[in-house]
GUTI-719693 format. One record per residue (C-alpha): x, y, z. Coordinates in steps of 0.2 Angstrom, whole numbers, plus 5000, padded with zeros to 4 digits. Layout:
<sites>
+------+------+------+
|    u |    v |    w |
+------+------+------+
|    X |    Y |    Z |
...
+------+------+------+
</sites>
This chain:
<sites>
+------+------+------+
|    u |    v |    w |
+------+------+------+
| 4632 | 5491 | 5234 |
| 4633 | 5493 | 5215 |
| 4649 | 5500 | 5217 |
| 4658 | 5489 | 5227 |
| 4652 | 5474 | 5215 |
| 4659 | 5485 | 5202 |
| 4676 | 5485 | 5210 |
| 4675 | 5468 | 5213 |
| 4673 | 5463 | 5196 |
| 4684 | 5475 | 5190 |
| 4696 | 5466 | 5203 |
| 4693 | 5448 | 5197 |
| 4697 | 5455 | 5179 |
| 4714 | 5463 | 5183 |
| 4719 | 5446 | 5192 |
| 4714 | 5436 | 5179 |
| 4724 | 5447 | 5167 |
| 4739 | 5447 | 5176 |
| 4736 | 5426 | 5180 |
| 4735 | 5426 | 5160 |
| 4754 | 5438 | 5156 |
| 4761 | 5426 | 5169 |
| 4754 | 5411 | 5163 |
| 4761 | 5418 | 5145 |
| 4779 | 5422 | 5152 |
| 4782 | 5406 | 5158 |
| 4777 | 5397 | 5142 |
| 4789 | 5409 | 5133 |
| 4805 | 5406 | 5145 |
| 4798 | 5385 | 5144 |
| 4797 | 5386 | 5125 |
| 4801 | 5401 | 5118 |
| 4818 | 5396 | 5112 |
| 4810 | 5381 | 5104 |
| 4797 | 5391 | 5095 |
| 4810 | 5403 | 5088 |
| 4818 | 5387 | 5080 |
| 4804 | 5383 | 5072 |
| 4797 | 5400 | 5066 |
| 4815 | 5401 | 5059 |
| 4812 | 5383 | 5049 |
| 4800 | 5391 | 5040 |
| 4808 | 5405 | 5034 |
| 4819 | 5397 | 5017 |
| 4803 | 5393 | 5009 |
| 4796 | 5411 | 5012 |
| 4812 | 5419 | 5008 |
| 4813 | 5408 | 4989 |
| 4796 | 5413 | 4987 |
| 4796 | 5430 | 4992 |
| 4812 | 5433 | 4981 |
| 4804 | 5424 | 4968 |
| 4789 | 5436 | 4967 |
| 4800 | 5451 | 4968 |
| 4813 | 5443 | 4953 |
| 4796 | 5444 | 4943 |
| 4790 | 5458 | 4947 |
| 4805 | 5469 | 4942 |
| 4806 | 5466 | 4922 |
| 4787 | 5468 | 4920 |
| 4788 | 5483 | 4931 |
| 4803 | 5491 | 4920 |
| 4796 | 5488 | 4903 |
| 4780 | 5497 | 4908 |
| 4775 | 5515 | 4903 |
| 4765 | 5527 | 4908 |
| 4758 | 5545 | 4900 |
| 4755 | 5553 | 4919 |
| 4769 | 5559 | 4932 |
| 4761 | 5549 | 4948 |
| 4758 | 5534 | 4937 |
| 4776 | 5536 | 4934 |
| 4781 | 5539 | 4951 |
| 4773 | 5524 | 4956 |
| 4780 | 5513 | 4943 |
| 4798 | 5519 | 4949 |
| 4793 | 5514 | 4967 |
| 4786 | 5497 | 4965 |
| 4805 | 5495 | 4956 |
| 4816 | 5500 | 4967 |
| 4804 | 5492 | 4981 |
| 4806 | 5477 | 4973 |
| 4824 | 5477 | 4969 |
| 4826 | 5482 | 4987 |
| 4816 | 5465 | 4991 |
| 4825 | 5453 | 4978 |
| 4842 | 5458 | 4986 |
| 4834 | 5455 | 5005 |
| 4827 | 5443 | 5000 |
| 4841 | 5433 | 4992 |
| 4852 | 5437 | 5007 |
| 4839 | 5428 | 5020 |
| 4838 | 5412 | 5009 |
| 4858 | 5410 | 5010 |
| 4855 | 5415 | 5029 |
| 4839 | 5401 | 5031 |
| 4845 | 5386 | 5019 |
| 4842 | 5372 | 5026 |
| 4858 | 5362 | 5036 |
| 4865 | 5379 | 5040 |
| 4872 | 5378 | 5058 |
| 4867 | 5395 | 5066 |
| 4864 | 5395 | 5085 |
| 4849 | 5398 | 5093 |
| 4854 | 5418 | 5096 |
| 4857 | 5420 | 5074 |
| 4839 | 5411 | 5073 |
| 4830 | 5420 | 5084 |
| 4840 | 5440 | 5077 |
| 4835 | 5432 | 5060 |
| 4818 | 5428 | 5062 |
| 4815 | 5445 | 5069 |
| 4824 | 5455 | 5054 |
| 4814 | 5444 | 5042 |
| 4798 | 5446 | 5050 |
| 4800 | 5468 | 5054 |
| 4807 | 5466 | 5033 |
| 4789 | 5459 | 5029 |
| 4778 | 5468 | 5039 |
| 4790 | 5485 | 5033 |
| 4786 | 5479 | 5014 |
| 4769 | 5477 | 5018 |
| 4769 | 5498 | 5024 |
| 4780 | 5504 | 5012 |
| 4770 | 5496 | 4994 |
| 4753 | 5499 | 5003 |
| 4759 | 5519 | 5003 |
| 4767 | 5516 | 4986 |
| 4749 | 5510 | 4979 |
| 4743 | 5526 | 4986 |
| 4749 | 5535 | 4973 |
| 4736 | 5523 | 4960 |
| 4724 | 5516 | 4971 |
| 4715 | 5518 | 4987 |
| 4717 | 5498 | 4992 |
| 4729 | 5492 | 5009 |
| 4729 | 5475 | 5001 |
| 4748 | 5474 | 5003 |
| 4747 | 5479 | 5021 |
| 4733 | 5465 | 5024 |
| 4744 | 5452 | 5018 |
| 4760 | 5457 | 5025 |
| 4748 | 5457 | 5041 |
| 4742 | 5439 | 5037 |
| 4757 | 5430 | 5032 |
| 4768 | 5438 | 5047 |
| 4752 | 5432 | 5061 |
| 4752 | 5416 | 5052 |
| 4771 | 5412 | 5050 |
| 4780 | 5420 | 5064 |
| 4776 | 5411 | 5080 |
| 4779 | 5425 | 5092 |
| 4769 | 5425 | 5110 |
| 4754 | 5436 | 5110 |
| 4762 | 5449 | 5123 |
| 4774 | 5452 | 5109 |
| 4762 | 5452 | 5096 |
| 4751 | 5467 | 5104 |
| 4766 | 5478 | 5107 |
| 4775 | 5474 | 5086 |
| 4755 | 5477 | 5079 |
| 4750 | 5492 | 5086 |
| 4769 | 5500 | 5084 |
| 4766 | 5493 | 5066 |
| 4751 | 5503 | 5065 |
| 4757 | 5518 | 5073 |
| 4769 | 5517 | 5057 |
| 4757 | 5514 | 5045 |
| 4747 | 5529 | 5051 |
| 4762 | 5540 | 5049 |
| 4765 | 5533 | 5032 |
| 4748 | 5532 | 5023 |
| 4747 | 5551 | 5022 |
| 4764 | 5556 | 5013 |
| 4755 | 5546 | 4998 |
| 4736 | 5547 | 5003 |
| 4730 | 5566 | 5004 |
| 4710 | 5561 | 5001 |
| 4703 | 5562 | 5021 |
| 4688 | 5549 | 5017 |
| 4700 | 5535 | 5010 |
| 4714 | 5539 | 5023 |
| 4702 | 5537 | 5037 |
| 4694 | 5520 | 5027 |
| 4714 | 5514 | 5027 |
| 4716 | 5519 | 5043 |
| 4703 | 5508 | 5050 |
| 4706 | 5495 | 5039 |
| 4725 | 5493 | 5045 |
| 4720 | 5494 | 5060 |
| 4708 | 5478 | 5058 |
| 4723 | 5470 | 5047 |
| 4735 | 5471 | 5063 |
| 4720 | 5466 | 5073 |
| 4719 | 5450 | 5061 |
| 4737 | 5448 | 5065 |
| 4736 | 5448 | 5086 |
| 4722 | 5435 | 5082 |
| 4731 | 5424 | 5070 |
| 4749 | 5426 | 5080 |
| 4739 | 5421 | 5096 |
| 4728 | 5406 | 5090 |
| 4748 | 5400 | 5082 |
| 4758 | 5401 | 5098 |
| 4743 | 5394 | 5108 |
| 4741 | 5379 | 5096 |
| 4760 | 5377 | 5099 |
| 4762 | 5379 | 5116 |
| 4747 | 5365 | 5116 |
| 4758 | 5353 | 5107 |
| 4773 | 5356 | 5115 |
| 4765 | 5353 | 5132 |
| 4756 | 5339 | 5126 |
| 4773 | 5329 | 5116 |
| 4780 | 5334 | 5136 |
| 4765 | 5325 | 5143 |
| 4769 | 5310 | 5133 |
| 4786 | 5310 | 5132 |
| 4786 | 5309 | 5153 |
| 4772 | 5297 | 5151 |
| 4784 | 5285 | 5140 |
| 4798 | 5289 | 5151 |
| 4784 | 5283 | 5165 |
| 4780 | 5270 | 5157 |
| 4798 | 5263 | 5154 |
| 4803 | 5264 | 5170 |
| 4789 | 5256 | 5177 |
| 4792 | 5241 | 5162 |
| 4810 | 5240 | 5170 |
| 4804 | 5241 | 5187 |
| 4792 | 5225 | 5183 |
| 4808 | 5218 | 5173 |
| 4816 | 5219 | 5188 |
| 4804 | 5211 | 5201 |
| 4802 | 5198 | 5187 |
| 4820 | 5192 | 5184 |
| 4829 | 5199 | 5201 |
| 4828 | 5192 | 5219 |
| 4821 | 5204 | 5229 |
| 4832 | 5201 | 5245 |
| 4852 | 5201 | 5239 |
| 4846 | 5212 | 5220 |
| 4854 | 5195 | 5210 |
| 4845 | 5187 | 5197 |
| 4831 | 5173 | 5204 |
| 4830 | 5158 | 5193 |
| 4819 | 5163 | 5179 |
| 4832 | 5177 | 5175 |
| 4846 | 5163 | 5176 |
| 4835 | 5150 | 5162 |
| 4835 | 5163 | 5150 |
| 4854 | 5165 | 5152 |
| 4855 | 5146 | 5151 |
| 4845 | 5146 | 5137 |
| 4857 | 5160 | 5126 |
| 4873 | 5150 | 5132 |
| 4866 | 5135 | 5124 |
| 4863 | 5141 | 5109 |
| 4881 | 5149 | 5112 |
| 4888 | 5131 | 5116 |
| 4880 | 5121 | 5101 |
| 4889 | 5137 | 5089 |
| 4904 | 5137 | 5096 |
| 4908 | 5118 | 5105 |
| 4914 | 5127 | 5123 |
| 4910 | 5119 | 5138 |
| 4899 | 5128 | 5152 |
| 4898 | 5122 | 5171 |
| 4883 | 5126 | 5186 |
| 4889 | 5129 | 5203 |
| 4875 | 5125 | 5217 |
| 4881 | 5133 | 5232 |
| 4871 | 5130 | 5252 |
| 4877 | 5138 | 5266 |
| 4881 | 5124 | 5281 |
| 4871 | 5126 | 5296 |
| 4861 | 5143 | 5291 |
| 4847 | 5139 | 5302 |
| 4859 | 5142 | 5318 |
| 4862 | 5158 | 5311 |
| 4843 | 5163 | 5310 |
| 4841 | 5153 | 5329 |
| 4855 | 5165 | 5336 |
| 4854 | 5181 | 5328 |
| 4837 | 5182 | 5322 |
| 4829 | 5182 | 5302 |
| 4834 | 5199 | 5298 |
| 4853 | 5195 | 5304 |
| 4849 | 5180 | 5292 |
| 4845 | 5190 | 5277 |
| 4859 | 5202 | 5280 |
| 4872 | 5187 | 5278 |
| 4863 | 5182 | 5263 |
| 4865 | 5198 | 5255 |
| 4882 | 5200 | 5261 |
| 4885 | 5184 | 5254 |
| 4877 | 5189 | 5237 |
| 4890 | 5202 | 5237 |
| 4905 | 5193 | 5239 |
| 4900 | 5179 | 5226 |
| 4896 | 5193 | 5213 |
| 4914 | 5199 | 5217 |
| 4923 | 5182 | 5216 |
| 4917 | 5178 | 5198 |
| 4921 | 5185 | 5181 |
| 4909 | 5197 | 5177 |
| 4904 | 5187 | 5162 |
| 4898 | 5173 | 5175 |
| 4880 | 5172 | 5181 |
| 4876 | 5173 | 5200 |
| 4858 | 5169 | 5205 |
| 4850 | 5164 | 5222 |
| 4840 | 5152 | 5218 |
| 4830 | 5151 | 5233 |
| 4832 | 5152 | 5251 |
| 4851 | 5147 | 5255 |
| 4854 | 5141 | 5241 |
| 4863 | 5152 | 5225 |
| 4869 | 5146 | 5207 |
| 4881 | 5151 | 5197 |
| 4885 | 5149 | 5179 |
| 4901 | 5147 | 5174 |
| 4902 | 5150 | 5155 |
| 4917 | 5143 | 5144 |
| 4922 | 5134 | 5158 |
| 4925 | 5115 | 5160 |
| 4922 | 5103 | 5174 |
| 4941 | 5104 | 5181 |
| 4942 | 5122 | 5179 |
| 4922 | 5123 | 5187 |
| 4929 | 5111 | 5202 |
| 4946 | 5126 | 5206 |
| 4933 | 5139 | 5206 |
| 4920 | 5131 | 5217 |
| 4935 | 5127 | 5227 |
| 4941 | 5146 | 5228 |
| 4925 | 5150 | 5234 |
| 4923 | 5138 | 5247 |
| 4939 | 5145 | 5254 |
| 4937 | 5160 | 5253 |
| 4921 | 5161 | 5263 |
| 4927 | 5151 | 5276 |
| 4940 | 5162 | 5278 |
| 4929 | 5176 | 5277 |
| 4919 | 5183 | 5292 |
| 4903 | 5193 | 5290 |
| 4897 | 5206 | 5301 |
| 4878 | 5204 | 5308 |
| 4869 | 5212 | 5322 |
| 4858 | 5202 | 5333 |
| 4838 | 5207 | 5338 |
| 4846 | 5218 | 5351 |
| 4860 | 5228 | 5341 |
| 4874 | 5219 | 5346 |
| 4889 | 5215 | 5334 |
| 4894 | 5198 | 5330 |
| 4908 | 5193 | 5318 |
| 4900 | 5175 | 5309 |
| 4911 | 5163 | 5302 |
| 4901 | 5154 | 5287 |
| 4906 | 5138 | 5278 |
| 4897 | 5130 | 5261 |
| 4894 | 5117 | 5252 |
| 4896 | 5117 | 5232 |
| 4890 | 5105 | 5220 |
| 4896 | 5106 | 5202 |
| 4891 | 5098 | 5185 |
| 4894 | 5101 | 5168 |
| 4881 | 5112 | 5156 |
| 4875 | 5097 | 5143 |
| 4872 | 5108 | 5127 |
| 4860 | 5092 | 5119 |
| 4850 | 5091 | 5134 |
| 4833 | 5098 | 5128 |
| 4829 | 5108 | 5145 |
| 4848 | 5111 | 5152 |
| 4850 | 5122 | 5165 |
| 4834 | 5109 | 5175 |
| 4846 | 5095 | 5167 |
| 4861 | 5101 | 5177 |
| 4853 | 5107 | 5192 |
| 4848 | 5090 | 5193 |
| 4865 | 5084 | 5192 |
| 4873 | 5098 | 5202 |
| 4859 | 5095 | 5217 |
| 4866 | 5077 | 5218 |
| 4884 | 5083 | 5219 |
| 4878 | 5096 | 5235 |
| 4871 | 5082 | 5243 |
| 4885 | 5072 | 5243 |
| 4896 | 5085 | 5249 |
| 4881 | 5088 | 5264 |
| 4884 | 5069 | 5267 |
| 4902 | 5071 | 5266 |
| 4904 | 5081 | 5281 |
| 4899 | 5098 | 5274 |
| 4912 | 5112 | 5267 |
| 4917 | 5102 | 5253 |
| 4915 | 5103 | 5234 |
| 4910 | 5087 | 5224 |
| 4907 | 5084 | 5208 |
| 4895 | 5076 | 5199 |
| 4904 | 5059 | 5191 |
| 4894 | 5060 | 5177 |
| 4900 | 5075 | 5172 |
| 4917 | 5071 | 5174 |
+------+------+------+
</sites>
């Protein structure tokens, strides 16, 4: 019984480890390329400061003496080490300075020199110091600054740490002969690159985090907007023919008065009523009714200037705003379009399928946009509503004009 709880525990582990590499994969190919970018931002302030060090370290280095051959030896090393380092160094802050256009390949081949050239300096000066002191300060920082600084993803990070360390142990002991402080070293690399797994983990976890959650937000907003535009629409578009309802078409009137009063040009409203639309519904039935409405929509959006306004302004009735136009020029318009919808036949079904070709007459009543009127568009509906009725008394299929805005 102990046994097979063993292997069932053991068998929970392993699927949680593998659920965890996956988990770790698919962040990488997700955001690996933009994590690279940013690991390689850092990289010009590292590079000055590093080259800074090394320039510093150089003169003080050479003007030292020393009476014994190691101490020499060393003094020589940490020299050339450094000199080595200066010219690195240098060559990576040309590589990194900011503005340079390198593309996401170049950054990530650069990032990955510079970070193996930190944690090699940190190797190659901690065996150096061997030759003075027993301390692996050098390959504790190199350890910290590269966990910290590089953002690398932790299945990475396992395999560069313990092939670092695999190096540092082959290292240490060309310069380290003492068994007890080689051993101390050992283990005390070994918890430096163990410090590194852990920092370099905790970094691309804490950037992962905040790339998933700026995603998060970012298809909230994009939500959000949508959602805005979707209530925009339902706000200031008719539902049934998709043109603007009579609140959208107010706060058009009230931009082209403002327009008007600038710039003196004259603005006319069209009110248009199909004749006799309730035999249509009688015939063919409601939802033959709202397809001629929204065919009808079409064709009116087609026959004026796209700078013109096309509203329905509630059931069979539709307005339309005709800017920089005058009462002559609004009266040949209305005209056209009451000719060519006569002329015009629409294309309904009945309840039962059936096609039917529907001819369609309408009546248009026209007045002029008063700029000084305080609330203009109700000002001209008013007017124009005058002019459709006479045209309905008229005889229907007819255009009139207000007289008073003649």
């Amino acid at each position: 019984m102990g046994r097979i709880e063993f292997s069932y525990t053991a068998q929970m582990m392993l699927n949680g480890i593998k659920s965890r590499i996956s988990q770790i994969q698919r962040d990488h190919h997700a955001f690996g390329d933009e994590l690279a970018g940013k690991s390689f931002n850092r990289m010009f302030i590292l590079s000055v400061i590093a080259t800074l060090v090394s320039a510093a370290h150089i003169p003080v280095f050479s003007a030292l003496s020393f009476e014994t051959d190691i101490e020499q030896q060393w003094r020589l090393g940490i020299v050339v080490y450094h000199s080595f380092m200066f010219l690195m160094c240098a060559a990576f802050c040309v590589l990194t300075r900011p503005g340079r256009q390198l593309s996401i390949t170049a950054r990530r081949r650069i990032t990955r020199v510079l970070h193996g050239t930190v944690l090699l300096a940190g190797v190659v000066v901690t065996s150096i110091d061997q030759l003075v002191t027993p301390a692996v300060t050098p390959f504790l920082v190199a350890c910290t600054v590269a966990g910290a600084l590089f953002i690398v993803n932790p299945l990475t990070a396992v395999l560069i740490y313990s092939l670092l360390f695999c190096l540092f142990a082959l290292v240490l002991p060309l310069t380290q002969t003492n068994e007890a402080i080689l051993i101390s070293n050992l283990l005390n690399g070994l918890t430096s690159c163990g410090i590194a797994i852990g920092l370099s983990w905790v970094l691309w976890k804490q950037n992962i985090q905040a790339a998933q959650q700026r995603d998060v937000i970012y298809q909230q907003k994009e939500a959000l907007e949508l959602s805005n535009r979707q209530l925009e629409q339902l706000a200031t578009r008719d539902d049934l023919t998709g043109l603007a309802n009579r609140r959208m078409l107010q706060m058009v009137a009230t931009e082209e008065q403002s327009l008007m009063n600038r710039q003196k040009i004259p603005a006319c409203l069209l009110l248009l009523d199909l004749d006799l639309f309730k035999n249509i519904n009688d015939e063919l039935g409601h939802p033959a009714g709202d397809e001629l409405l929204r065919q009808l929509a079409e064709l009116l959006t087609q026959t004026v200037r796209a700078s013109d306004r096309v509203a329905r302004w509630g059931g069979e009735e539709f307005a339309i705003l005709l800017r920089n136009t005058d009462a002559d020029q609004g009266m040949q318009v209305a005209e056209n379009i009451r000719a060519f919808i006569e002329q015009h036949r629409f294309e309904l079904a009945n309840q039962k399928g059936v096609a039917h070709e529907v001819a369609l007459t309408v009546s248009i009543g026209v007045a002029r946009l008063d700029a000084t009127a305080e609330d203009m568009l109700d000002h001209a509906y008013r007017e124009a509503d005058l002019a459709l009725y006479a045209a309905k008394a008229g005889g229907r299929n007819r255009v009139v004009l207000r007289a008073s805005a003649a």
